[in-house]
VOGU-3710 file (C-alpha; in Angstrom, 3 decimals, decimal comma):
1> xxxxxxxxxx> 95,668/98,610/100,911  99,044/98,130/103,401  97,084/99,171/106,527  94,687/96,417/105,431  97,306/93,691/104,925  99,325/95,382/108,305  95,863/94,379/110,209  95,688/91,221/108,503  96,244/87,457/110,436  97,067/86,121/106,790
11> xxxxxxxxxx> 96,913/87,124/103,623  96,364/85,107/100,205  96,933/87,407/96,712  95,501/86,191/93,550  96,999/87,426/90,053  97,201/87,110/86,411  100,886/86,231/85,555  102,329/86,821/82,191  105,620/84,722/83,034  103,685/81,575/82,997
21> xxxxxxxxxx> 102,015/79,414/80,536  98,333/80,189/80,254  95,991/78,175/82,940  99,018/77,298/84,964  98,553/78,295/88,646  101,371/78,762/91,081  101,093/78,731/94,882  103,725/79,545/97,235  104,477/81,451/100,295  105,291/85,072/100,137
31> xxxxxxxxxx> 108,108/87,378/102,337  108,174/90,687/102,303  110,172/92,641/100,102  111,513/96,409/99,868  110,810/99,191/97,497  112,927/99,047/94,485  113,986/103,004/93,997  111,867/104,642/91,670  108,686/102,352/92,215  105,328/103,660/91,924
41> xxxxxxxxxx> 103,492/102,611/94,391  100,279/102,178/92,111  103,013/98,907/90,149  103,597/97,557/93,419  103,766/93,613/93,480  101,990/91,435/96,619  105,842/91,241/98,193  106,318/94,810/97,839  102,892/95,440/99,866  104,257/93,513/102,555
51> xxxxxxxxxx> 107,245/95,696/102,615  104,812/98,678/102,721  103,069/97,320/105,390  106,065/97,062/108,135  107,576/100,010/106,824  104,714/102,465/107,566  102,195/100,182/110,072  105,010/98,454/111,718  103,549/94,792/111,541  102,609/92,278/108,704
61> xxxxxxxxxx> 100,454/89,001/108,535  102,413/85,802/109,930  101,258/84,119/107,166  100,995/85,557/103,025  100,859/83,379/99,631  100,215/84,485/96,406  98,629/82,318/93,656  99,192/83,236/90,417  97,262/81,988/87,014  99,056/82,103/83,539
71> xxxxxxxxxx> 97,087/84,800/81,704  98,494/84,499/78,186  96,883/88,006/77,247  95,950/90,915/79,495  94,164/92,310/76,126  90,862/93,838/77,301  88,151/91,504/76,029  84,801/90,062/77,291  86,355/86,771/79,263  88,623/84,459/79,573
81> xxxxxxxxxx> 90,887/82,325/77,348  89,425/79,015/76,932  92,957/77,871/78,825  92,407/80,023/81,761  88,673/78,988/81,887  89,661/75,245/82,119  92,296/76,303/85,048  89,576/77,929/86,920  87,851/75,512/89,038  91,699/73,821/89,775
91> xxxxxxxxxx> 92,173/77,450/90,744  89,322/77,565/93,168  89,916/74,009/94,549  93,929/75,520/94,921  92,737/78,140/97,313  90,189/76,639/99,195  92,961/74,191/100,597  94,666/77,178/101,111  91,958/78,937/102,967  91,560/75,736/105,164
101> xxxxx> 95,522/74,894/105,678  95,794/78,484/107,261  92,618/78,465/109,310  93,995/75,039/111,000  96,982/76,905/111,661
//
């Protein structure tokens, strides 16, 4: 995946967050970040990627966000909590600006 996000203009990661209440959705602009010893890449996080990217393509997007939604549980099951469901189309209206913000860039 860094070779795709080294090619990329912009980049916009979406994730389930355990650190937040569930259905709450954070947006906000992303930096690269370097490997932490002893990381596997498999656990790496969005800012990490980034990192990759330079590091071994020698370019990153300009621009990179990452939206997160409280997920509350990461349980397997058969869909979402009834609080994530209700965040959902906030979610979607979230990153649509987002989409449009960076395309009028």
């Amino acid at each position: 995946m860094a070779q795709e996000v080294a090619a990329a203009e912009t980049v916009i990661f979406v994730d389930a967050s355990l650190d937040q209440a569930p259905g709450q959705i954070l947006l906000r602009e992303l930096s690269a970040a370097s490997l932490k010893p002893g990381l596997v890449t498999h656990h790496l996080g969005a800012a990490e990627l980034l990192g990759v990217a330079q590091d071994l393509y020698g370019r990153q997007p300009r621009s990179a966000c990452l939206m997160t939604i409280g997920a509350g549980s990461l349980e397997l099951g058969e869909g979402f909590s009834a609080r994530v469901e209700q965040a959902l189309p906030e979610a979607q209206r979230a990153l649509e600006d987002s989409v449009q913000r960076l395309l009028d860039l």
